[in-house]
C-alpha positions as CSV (number, residue, x, y, z in Angstrom):
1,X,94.1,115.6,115.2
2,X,94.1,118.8,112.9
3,X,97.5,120.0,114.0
4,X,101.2,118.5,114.7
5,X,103.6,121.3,116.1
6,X,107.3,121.1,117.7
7,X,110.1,123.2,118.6
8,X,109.0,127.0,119.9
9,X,105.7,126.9,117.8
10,X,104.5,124.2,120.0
11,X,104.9,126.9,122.5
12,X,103.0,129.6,121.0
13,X,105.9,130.5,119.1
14,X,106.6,131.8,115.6
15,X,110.1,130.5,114.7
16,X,110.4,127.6,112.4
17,X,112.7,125.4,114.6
18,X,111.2,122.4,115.3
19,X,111.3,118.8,113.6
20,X,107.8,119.4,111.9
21,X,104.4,121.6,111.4
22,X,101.9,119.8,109.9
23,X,98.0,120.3,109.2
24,X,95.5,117.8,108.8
25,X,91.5,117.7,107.4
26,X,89.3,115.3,107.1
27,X,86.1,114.9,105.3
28,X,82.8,114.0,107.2
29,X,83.8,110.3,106.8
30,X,86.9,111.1,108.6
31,X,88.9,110.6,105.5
32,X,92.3,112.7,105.2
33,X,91.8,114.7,102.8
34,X,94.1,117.3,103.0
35,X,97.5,117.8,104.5
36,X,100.5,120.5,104.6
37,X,103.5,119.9,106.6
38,X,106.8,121.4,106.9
39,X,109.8,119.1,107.5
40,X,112.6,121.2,109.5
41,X,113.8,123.9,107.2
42,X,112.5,122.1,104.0
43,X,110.2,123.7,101.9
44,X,106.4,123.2,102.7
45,X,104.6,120.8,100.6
46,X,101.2,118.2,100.7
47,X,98.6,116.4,99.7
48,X,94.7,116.5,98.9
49,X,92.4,113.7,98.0
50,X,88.7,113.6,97.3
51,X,86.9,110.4,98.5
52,X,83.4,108.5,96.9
53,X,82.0,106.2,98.2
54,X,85.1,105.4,101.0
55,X,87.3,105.1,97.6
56,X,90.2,108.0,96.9
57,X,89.6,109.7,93.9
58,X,91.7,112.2,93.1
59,X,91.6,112.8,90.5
60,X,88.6,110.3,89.5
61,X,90.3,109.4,86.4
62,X,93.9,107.8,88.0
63,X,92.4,105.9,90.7
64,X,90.9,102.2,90.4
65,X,90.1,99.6,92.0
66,X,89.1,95.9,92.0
67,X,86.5,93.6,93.1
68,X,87.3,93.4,97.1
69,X,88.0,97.0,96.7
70,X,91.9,97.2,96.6
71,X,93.7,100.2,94.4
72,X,95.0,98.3,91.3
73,X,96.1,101.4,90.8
74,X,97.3,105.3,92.3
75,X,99.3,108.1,91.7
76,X,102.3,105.9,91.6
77,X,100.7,104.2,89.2
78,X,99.5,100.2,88.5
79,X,99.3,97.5,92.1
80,X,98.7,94.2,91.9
81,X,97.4,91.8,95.2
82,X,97.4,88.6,96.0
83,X,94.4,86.2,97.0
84,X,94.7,87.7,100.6
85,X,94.2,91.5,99.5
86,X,98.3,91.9,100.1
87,X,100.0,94.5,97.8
88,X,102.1,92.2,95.7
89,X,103.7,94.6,93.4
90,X,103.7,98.1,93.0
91,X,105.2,101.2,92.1
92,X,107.5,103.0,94.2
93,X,110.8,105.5,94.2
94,X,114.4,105.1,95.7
95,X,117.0,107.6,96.4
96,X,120.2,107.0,94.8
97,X,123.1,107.4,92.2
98,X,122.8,104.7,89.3
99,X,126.0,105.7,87.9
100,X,128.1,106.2,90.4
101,X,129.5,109.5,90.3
102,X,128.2,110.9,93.1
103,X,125.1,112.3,91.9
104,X,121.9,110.7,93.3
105,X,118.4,111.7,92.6
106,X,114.7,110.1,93.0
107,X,114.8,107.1,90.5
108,X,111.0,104.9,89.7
109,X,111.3,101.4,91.3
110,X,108.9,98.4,90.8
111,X,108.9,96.6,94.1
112,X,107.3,92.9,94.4
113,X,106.9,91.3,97.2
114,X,107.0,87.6,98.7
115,X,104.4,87.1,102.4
116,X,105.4,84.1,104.7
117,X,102.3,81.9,106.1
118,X,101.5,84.3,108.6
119,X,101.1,86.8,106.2
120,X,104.8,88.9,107.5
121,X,106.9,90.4,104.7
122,X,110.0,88.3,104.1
123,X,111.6,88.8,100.8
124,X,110.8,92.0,98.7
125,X,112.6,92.6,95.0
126,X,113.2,96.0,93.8
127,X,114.0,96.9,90.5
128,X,114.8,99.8,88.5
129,X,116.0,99.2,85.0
130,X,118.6,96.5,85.1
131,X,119.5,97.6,88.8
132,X,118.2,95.6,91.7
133,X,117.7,96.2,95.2
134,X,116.9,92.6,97.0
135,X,115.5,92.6,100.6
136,X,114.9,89.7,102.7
137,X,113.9,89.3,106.3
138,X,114.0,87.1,109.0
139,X,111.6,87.0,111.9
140,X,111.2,85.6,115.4
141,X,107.6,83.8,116.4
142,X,108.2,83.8,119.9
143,X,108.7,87.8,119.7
144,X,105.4,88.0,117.3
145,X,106.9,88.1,114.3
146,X,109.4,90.7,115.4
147,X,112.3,91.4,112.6
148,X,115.6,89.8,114.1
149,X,117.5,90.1,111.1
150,X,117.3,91.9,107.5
151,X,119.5,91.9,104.4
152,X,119.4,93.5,101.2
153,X,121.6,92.7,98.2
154,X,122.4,96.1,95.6
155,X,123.3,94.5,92.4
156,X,123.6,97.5,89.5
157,X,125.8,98.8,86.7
158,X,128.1,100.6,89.2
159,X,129.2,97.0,90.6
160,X,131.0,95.1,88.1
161,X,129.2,92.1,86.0
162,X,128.6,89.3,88.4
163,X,129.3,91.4,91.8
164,X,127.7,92.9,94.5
165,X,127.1,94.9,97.5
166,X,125.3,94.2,100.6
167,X,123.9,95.3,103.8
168,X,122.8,93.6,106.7
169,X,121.2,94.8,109.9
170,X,120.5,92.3,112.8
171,X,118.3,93.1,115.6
172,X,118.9,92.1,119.6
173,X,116.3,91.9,122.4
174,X,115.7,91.4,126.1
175,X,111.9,90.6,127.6
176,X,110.6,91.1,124.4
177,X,112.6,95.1,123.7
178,X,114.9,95.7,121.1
179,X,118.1,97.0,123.0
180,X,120.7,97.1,120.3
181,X,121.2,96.7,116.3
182,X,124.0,96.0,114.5
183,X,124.5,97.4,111.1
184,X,127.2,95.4,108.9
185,X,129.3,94.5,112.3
186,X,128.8,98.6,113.5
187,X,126.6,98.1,116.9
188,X,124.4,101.2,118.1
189,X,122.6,100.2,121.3
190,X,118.9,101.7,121.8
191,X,117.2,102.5,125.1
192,X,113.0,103.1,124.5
193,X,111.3,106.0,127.1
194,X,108.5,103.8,128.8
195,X,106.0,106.6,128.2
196,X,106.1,107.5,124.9
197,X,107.9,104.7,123.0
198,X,110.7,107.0,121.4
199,X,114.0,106.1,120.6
200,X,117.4,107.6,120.9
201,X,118.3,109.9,117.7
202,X,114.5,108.8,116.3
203,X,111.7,111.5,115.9
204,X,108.9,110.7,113.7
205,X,106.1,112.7,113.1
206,X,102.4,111.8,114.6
207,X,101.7,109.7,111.7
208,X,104.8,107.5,112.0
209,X,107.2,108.7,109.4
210,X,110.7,109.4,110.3
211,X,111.9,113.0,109.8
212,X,115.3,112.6,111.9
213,X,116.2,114.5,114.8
214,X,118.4,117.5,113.9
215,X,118.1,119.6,110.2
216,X,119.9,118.3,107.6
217,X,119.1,121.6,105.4
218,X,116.4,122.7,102.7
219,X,118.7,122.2,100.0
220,X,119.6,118.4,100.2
221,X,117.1,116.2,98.5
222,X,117.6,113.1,99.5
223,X,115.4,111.4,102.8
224,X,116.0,113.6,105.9
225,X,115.2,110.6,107.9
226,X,118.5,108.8,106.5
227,X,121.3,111.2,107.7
228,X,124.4,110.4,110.3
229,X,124.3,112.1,113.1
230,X,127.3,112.9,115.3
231,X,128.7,109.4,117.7
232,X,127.4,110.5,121.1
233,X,128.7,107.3,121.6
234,X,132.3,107.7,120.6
235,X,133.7,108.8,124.4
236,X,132.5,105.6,126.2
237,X,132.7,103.2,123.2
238,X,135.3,104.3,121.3
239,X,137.0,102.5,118.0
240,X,139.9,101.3,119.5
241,X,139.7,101.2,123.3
242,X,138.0,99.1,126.1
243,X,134.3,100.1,126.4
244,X,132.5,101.8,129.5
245,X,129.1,100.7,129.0
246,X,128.0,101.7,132.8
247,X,128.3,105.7,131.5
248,X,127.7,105.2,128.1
249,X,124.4,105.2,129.6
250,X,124.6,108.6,130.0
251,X,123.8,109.4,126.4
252,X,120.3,108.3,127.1
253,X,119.1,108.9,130.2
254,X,121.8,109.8,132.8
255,X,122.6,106.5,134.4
256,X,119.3,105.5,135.0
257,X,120.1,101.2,135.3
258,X,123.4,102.0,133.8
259,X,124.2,98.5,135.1
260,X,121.2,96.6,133.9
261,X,121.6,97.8,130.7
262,X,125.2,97.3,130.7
263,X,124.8,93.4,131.6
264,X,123.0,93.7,128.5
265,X,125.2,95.1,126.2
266,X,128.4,93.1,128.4
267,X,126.3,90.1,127.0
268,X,125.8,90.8,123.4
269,X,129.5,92.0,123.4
270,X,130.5,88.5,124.5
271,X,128.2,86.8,121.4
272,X,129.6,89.3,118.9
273,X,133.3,88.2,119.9
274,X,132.6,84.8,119.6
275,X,131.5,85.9,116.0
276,X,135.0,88.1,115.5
277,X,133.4,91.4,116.5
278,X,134.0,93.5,119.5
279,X,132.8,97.0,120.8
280,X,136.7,97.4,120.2
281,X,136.1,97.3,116.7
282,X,136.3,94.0,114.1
């Protein structure tokens, strides 16, 4: 793939409209080696990178690499890896305000991470400074490994000494398909189209990253991927109110199994009373 176009340039179009444009090239090894892409109506930006010997260079002098041929370091900077070639710690970036005024910007995080026996992610420790972002996950064998439920736990200057602030998001599924999350009690349920794999309010670009499904503006720097949208939701399920989960379908895919789906969600409502939650609201 050389090219990745939405909106009215997929359709021989000039206006800008779409999620994303993006360009791809690759050397003879099929390495990328350079890309320019345009996120909604952010400003265009990229990447190149020079390959030797099936190793990214670029440039030669930032790049290295160990024994078995892993980067101990890149343009983030130093990586470390365990005994099974997994990325242990490394350099990375997180979007936020460590003061608490209401200011964020990019701030430099070391992340380090923590593998289970079968080699799945399941705890992960950012810091930055004296400010900690702690992740954990936990993870179903009998759906492969699948994430059922994830925590992290935001201890920083803004909290006071010996507090905290956390976040948890726990996963549902039926025959093996995730149908519904629930965010720190807030449910959103989730309907995948069979041919293409794409969620509700999800639109990522052909390599996999999230650039969110309506433009958040050129001027906002924060992750586009990350904004609210609107509560399609809000007229079947609303805060206070009994639900109607049979149209709610609607918001999807007109009422396509609108029954099936809402024995689903009729059942995961029932689990999340007997935990003192309710699609009525807490």
């Amino acid at each position: 793939m050389t090219q990745a176009l939405t909106g009215d340039e997929a359709r021989g179009g000039s206006t800008a409209d779409g999620a994303y444009k993006e360009n791809y090239q690759y050397d003879v090894w099929d390495h990328m080696n350079a890309r320019t892409n345009r996120i909604w109506s952010k400003p265009p930006d990229g990447f190149t990178a020079n390959y030797i010997n099936n190793r990214n260079h670029d440039p030669l002098s930032l790049w290295q690499y160990d024994a078995d041929g892993n980067p101990t370091r890149d343009d983030n900077g130093p990586n470390t890896f365990d005994a099974s070639s997994r990325k242990s710690s490394y350099n990375t970036s997180r979007f936020y305000d460590p003061s608490g005024f209401g200011h964020p910007a990019w701030q430099t995080a070391i992340d380090t991470n923590t593998y289970d026996g079968d080699g799945e992610l399941v705890k992960q420790l950012e810091a930055i400074g004296t400010d900690h972002f702690d992740s954990y996950w936990i993870r179903s064998s009998v759906l492969g490994g699948a994430v059922i439920f994830w925590k992290e736990v935001e201890t920083d200057s803004y909290h006071a000494p010996g507090s905290s602030n956390t976040i948890q998001l726990a996963s549902i599924y039926a025959q093996g398909d995730r149908i519904a999350q629930s965010y720190n009690g807030n449910v959103t349920f989730e309907y995948e189209e069979p041919f293409t794999g794409r969620r509700r309010e999800v639109e990522p670009d052909p390599l996999g990253q999230e650039v969110g499904s309506y433009d958040a503006g050129p001027d906002d720097p924060g992750d586009v991927g990350q904004y609210p949208e609107p509560n399609a939701l809000e007229p079947y399920i609303p805060k206070n109110g009994e639900p109607d989960f049979i149209n709610a379908r609607r918001v999807v895919n007109g009422v396509d199994r609108a029954k099936l789906i809402a024995g689903y969600a009729e059942k995961y409502q029932e689990a999340l009373k007997n935990c003192g939650y309710s699609a009525k609201g807490k």
